[in-house]
PDB file of N, CA, C and O in Angstrom:
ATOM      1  N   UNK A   1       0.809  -1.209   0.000  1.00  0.00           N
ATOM      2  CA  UNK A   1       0.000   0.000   0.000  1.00  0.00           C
ATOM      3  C   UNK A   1       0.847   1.265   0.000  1.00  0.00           C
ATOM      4  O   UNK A   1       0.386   2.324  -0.427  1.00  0.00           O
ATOM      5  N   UNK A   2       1.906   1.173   0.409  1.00  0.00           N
ATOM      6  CA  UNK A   2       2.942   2.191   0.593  1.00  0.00           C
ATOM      7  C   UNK A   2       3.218   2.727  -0.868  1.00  0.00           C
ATOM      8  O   UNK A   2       3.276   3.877  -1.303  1.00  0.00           O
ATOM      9  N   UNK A   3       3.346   1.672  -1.388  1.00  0.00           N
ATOM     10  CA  UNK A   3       4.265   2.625  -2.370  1.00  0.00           C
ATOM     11  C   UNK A   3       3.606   2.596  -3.315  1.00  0.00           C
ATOM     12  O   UNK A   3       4.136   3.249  -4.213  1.00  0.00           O
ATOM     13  N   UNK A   4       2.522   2.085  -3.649  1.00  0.00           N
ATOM     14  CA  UNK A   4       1.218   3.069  -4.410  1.00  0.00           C
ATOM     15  C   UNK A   4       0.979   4.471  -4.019  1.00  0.00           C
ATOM     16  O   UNK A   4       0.857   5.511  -4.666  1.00  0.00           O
ATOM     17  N   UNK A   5       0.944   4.117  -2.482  1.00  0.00           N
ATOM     18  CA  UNK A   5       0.378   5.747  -1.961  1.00  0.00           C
ATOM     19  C   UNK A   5       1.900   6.630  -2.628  1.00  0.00           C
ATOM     20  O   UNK A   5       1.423   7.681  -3.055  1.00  0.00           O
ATOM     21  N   UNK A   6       3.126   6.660  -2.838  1.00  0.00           N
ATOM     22  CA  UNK A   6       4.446   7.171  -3.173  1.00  0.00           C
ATOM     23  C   UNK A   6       4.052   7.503  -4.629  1.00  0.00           C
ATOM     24  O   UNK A   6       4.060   8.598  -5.193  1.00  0.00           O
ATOM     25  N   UNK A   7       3.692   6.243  -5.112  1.00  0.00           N
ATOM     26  CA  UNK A   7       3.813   6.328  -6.642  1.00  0.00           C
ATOM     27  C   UNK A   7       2.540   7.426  -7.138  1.00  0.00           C
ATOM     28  O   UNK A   7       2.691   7.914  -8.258  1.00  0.00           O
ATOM     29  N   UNK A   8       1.575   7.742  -6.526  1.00  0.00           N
ATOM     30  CA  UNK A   8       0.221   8.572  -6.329  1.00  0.00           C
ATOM     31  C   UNK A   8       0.688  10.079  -6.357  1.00  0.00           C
ATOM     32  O   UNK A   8       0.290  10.994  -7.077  1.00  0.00           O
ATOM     33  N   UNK A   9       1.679  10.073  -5.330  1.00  0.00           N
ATOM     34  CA  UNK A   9       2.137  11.573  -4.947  1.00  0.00           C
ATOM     35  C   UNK A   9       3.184  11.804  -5.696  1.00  0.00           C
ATOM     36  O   UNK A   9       3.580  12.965  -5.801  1.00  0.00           O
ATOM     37  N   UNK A  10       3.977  10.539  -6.502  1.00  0.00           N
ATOM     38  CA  UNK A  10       5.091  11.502  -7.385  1.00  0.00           C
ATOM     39  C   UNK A  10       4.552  11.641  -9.087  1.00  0.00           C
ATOM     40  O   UNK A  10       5.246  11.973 -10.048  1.00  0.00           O
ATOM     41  N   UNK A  11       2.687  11.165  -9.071  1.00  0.00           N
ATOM     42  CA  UNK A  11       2.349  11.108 -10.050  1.00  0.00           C
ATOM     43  C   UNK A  11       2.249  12.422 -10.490  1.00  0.00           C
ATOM     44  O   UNK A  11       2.752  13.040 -11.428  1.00  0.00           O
ATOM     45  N   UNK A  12       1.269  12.781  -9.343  1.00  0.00           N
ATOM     46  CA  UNK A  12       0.763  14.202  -9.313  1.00  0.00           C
ATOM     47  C   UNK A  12       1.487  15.070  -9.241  1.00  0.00           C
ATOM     48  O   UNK A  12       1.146  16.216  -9.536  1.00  0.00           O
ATOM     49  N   UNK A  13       2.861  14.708  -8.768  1.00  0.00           N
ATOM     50  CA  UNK A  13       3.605  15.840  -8.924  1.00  0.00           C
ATOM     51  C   UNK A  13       4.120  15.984 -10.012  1.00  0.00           C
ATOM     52  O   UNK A  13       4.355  17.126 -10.406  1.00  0.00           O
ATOM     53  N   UNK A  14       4.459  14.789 -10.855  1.00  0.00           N
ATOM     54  CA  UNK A  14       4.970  14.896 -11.953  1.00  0.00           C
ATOM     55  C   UNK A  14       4.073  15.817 -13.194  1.00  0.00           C
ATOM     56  O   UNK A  14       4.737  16.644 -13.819  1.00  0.00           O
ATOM     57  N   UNK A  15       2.385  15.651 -13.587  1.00  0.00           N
ATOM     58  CA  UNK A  15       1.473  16.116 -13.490  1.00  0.00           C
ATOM     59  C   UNK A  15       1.349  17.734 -13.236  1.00  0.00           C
ATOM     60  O   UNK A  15       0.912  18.476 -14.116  1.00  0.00           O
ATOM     61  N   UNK A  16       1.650  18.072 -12.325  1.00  0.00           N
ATOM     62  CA  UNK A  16       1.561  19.689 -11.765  1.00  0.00           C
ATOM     63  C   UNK A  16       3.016  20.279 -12.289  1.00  0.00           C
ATOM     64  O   UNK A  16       3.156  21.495 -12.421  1.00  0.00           O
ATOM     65  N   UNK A  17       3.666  19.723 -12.465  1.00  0.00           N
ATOM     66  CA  UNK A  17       5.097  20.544 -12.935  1.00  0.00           C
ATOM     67  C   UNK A  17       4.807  20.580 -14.749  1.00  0.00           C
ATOM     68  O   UNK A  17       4.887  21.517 -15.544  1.00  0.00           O
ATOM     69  N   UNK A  18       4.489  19.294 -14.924  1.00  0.00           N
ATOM     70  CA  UNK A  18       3.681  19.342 -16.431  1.00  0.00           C
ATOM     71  C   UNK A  18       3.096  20.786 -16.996  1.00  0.00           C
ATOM     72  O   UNK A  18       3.436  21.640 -17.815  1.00  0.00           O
ATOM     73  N   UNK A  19       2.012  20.545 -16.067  1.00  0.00           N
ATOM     74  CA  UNK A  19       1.079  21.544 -16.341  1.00  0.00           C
ATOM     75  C   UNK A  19       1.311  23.172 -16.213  1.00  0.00           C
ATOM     76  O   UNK A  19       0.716  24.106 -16.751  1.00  0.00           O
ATOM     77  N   UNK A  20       2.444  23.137 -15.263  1.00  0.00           N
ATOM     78  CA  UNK A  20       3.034  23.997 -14.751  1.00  0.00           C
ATOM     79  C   UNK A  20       4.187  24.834 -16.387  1.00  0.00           C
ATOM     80  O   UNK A  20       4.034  25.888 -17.003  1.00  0.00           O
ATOM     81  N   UNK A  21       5.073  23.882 -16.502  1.00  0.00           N
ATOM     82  CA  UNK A  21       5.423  23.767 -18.031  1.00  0.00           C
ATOM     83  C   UNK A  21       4.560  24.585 -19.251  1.00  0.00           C
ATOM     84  O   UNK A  21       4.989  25.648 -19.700  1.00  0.00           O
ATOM     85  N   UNK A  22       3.756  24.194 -19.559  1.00  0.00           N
ATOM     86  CA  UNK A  22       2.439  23.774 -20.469  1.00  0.00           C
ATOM     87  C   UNK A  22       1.937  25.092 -20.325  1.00  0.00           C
ATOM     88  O   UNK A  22       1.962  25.604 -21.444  1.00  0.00           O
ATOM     89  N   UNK A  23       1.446  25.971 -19.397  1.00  0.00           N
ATOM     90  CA  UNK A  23       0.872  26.924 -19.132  1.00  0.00           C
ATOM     91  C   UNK A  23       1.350  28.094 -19.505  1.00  0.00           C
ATOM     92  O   UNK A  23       2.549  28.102 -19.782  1.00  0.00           O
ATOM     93  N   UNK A  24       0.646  29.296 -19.614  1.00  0.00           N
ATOM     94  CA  UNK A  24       0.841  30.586 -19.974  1.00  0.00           C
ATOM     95  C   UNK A  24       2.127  30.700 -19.337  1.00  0.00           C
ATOM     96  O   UNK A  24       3.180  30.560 -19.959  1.00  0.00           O
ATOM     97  N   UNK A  25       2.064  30.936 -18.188  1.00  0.00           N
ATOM     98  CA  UNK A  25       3.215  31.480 -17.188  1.00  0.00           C
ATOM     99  C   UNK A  25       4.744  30.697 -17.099  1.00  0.00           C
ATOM    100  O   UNK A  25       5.639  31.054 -16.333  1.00  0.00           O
ATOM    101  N   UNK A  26       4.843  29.413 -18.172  1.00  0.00           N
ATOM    102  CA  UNK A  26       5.759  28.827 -18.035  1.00  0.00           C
ATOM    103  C   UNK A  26       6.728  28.355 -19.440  1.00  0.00           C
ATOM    104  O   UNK A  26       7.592  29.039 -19.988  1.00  0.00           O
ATOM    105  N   UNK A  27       6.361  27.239 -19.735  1.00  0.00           N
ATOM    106  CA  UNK A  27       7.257  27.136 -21.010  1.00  0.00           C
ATOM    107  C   UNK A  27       6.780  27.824 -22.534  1.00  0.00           C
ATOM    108  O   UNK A  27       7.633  28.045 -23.394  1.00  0.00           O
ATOM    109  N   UNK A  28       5.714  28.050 -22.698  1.00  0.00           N
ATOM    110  CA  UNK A  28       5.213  28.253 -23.304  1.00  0.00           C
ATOM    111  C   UNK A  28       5.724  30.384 -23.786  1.00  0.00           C
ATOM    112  O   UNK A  28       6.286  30.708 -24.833  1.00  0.00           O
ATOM    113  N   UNK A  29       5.280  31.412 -22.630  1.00  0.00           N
ATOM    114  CA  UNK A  29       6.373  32.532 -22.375  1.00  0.00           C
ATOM    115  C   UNK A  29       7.620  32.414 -23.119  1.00  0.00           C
ATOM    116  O   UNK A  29       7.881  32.645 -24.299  1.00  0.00           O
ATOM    117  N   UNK A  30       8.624  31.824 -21.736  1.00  0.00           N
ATOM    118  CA  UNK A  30      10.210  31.099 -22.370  1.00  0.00           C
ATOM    119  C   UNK A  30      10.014  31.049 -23.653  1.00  0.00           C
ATOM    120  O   UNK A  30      10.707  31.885 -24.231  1.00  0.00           O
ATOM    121  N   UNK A  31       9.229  30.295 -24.490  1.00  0.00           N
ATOM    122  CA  UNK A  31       9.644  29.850 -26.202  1.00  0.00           C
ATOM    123  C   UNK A  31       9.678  31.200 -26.318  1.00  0.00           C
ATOM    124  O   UNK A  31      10.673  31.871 -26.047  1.00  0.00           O
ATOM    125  N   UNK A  32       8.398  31.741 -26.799  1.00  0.00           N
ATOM    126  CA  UNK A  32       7.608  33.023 -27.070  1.00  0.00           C
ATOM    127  C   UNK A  32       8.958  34.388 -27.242  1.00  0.00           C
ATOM    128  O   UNK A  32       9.033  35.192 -28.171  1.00  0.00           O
ATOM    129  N   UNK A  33       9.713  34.306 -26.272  1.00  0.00           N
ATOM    130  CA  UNK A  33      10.891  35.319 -25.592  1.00  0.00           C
ATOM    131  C   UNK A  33      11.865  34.980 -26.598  1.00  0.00           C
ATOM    132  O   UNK A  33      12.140  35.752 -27.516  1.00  0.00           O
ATOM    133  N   UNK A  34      12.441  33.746 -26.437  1.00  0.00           N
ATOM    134  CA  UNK A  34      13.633  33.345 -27.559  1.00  0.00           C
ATOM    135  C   UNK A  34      13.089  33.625 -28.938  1.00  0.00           C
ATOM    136  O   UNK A  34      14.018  33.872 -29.707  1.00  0.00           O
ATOM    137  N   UNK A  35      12.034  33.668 -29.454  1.00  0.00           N
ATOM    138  CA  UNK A  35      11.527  33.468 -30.493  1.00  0.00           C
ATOM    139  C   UNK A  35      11.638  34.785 -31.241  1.00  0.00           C
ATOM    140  O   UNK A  35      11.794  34.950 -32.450  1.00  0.00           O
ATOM    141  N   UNK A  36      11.500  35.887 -30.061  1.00  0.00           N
ATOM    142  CA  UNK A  36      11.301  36.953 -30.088  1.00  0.00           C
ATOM    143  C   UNK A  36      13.318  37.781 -30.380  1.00  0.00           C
ATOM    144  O   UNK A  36      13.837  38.566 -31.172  1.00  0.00           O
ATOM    145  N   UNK A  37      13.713  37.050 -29.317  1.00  0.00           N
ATOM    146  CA  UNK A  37      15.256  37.405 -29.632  1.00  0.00           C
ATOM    147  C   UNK A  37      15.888  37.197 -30.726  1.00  0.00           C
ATOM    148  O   UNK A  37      16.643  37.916 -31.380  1.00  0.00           O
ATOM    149  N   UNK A  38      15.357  35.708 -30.931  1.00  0.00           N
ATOM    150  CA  UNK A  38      16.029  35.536 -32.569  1.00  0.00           C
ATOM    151  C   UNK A  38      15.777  36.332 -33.809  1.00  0.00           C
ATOM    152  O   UNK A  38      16.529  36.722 -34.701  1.00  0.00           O
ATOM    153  N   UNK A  39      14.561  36.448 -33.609  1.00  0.00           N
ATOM    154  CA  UNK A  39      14.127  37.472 -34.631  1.00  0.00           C
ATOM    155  C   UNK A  39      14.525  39.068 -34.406  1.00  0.00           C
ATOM    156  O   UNK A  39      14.690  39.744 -35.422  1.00  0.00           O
ATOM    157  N   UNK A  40      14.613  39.416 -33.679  1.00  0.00           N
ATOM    158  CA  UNK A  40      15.565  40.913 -33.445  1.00  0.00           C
ATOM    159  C   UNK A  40      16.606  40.792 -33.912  1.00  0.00           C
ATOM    160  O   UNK A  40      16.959  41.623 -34.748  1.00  0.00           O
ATOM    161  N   UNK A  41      17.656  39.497 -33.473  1.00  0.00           N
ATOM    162  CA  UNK A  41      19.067  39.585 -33.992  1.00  0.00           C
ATOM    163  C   UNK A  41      18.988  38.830 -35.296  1.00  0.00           C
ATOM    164  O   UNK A  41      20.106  38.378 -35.546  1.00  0.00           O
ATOM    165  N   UNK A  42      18.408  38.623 -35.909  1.00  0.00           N
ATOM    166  CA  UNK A  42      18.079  38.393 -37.534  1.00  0.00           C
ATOM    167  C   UNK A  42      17.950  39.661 -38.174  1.00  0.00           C
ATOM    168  O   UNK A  42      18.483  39.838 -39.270  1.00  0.00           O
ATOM    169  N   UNK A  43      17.246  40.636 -37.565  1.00  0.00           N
ATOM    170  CA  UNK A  43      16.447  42.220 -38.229  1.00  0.00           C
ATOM    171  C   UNK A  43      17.976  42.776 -37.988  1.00  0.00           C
ATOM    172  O   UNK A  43      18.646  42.989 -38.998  1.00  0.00           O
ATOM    173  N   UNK A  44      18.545  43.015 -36.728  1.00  0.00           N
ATOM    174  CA  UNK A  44      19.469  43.380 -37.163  1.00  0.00           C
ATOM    175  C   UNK A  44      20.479  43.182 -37.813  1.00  0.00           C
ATOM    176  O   UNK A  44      21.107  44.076 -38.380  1.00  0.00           O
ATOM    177  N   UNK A  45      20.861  41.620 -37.822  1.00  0.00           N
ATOM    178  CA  UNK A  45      21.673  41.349 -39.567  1.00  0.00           C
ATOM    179  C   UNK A  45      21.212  41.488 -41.009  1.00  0.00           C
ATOM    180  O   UNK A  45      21.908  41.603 -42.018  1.00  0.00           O
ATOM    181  N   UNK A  46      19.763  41.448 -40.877  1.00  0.00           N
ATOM    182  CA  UNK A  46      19.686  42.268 -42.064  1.00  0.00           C
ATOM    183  C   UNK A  46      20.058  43.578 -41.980  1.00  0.00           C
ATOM    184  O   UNK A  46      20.813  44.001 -42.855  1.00  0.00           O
ATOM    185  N   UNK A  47      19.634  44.421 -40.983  1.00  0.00           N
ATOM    186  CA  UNK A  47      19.567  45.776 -41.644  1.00  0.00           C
ATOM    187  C   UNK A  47      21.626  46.223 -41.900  1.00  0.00           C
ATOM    188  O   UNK A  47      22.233  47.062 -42.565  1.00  0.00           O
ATOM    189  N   UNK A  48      22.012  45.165 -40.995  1.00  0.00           N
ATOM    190  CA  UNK A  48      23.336  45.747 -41.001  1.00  0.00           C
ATOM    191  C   UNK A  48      23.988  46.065 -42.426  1.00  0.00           C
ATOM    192  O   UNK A  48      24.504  47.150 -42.698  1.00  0.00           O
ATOM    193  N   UNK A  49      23.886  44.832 -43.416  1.00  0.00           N
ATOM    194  CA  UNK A  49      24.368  45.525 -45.209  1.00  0.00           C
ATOM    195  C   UNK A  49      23.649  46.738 -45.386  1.00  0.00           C
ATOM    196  O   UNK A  49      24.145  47.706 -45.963  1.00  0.00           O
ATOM    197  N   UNK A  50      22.304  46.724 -44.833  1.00  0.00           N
ATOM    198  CA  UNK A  50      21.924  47.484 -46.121  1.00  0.00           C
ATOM    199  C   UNK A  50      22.256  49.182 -46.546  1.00  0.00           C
ATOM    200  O   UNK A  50      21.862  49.813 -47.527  1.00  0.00           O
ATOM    201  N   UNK A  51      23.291  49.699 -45.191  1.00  0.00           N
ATOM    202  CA  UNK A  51      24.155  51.141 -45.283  1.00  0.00           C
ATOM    203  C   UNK A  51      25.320  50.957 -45.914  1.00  0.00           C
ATOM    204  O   UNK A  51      26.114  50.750 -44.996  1.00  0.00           O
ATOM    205  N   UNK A  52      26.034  50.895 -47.157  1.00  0.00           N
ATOM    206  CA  UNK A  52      26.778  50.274 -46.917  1.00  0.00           C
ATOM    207  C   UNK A  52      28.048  51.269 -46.745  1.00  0.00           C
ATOM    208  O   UNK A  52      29.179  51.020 -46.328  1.00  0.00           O
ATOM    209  N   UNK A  53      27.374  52.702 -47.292  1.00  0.00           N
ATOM    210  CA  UNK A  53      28.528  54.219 -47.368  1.00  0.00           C
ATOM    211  C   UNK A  53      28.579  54.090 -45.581  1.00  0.00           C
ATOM    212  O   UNK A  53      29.716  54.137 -45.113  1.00  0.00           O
ATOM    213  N   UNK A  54      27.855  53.990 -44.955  1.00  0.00           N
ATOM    214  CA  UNK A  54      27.668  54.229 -43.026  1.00  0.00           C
ATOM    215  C   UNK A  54      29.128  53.000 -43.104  1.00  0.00           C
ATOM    216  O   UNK A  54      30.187  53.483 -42.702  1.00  0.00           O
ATOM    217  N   UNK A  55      29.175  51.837 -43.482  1.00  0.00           N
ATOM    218  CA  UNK A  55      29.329  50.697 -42.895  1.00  0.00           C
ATOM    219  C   UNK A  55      30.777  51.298 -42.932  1.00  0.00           C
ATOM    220  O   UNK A  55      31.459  51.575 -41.946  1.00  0.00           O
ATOM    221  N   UNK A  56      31.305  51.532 -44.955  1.00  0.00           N
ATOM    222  CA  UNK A  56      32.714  51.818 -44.934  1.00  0.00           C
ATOM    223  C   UNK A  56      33.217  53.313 -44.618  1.00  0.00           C
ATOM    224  O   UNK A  56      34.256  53.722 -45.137  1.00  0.00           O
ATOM    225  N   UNK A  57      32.167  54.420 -43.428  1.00  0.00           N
ATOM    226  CA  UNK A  57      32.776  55.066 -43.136  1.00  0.00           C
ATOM    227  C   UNK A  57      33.192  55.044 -41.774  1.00  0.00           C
ATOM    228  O   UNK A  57      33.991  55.725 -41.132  1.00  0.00           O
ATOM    229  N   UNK A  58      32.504  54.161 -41.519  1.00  0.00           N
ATOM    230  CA  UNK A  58      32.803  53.443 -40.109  1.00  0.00           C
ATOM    231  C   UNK A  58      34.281  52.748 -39.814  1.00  0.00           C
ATOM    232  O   UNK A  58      34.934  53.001 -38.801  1.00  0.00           O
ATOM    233  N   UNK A  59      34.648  51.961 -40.712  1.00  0.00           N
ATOM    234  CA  UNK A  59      35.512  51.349 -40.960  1.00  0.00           C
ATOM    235  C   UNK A  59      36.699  52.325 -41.172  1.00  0.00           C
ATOM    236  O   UNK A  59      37.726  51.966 -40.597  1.00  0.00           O
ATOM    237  N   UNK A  60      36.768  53.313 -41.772  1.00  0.00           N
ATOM    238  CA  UNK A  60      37.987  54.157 -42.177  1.00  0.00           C
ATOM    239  C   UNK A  60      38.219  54.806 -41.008  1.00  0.00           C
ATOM    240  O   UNK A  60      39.345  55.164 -40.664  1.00  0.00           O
ATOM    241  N   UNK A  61      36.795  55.059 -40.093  1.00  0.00           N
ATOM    242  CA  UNK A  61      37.206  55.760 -38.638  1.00  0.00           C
ATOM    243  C   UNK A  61      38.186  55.095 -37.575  1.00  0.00           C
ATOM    244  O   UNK A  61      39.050  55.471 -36.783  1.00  0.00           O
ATOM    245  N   UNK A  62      37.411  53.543 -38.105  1.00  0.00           N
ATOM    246  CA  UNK A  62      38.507  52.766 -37.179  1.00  0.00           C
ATOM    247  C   UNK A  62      39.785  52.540 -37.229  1.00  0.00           C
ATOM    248  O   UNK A  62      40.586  52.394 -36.306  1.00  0.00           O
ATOM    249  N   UNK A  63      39.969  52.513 -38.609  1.00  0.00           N
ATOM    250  CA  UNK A  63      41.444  51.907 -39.403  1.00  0.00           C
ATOM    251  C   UNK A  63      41.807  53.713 -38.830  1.00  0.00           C
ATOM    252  O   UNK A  63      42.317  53.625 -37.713  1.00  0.00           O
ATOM    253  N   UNK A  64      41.725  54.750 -39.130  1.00  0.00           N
ATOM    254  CA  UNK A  64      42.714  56.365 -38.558  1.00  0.00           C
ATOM    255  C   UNK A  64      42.362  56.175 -37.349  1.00  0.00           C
ATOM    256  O   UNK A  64      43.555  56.222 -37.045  1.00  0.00           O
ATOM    257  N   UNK A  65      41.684  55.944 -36.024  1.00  0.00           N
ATOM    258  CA  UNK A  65      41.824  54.907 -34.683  1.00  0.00           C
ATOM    259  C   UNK A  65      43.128  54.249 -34.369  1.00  0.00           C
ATOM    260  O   UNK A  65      44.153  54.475 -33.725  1.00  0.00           O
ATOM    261  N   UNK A  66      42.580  53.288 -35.162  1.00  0.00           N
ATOM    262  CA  UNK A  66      44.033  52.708 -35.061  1.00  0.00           C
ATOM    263  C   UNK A  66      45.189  52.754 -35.420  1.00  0.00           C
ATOM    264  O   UNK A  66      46.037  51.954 -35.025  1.00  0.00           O
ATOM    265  N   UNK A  67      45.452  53.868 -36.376  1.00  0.00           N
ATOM    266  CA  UNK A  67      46.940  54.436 -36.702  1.00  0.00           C
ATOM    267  C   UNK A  67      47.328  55.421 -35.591  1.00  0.00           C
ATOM    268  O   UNK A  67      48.404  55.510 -35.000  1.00  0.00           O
ATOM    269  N   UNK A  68      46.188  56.150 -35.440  1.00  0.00           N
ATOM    270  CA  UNK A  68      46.786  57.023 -33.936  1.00  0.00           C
ATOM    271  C   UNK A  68      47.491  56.042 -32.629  1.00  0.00           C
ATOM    272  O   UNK A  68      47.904  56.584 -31.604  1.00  0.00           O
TER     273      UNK A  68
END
């Protein structure tokens, strides 16, 4: 009887962390967030070519930077 009654309580717990998972407030958020990051740092590799006079005047600032 014991360890039915064990196997009962680590059902339900297993169960409530599930659900816990599964729910608005849990794994479901988490994806939602990454999903959200990836796609920002995608937008910004696109937009990064698309200056490309910004990009190589950027670059010449650095290269006289670094000769000083």
């Amino acid at each position: 009887m014991k360890a039915s009654k064990k196997l009962k309580y680590i059902l339900i717990l297993i169960l409530i962390v599930m659900l816990s998972l599964a729910g608005p407030w849990g794994f479901g958020k988490m994806e939602q967030y990454f999903l959200d990051q990836i796609q920002k740092e995608s937008q910004q590799e696109n937009d990064y070519g698309k200056n490309e006079e910004m990009d190589k005047q950027v670059r010449n600032d650095i290269e006289v930077m670094e000769k000083d």
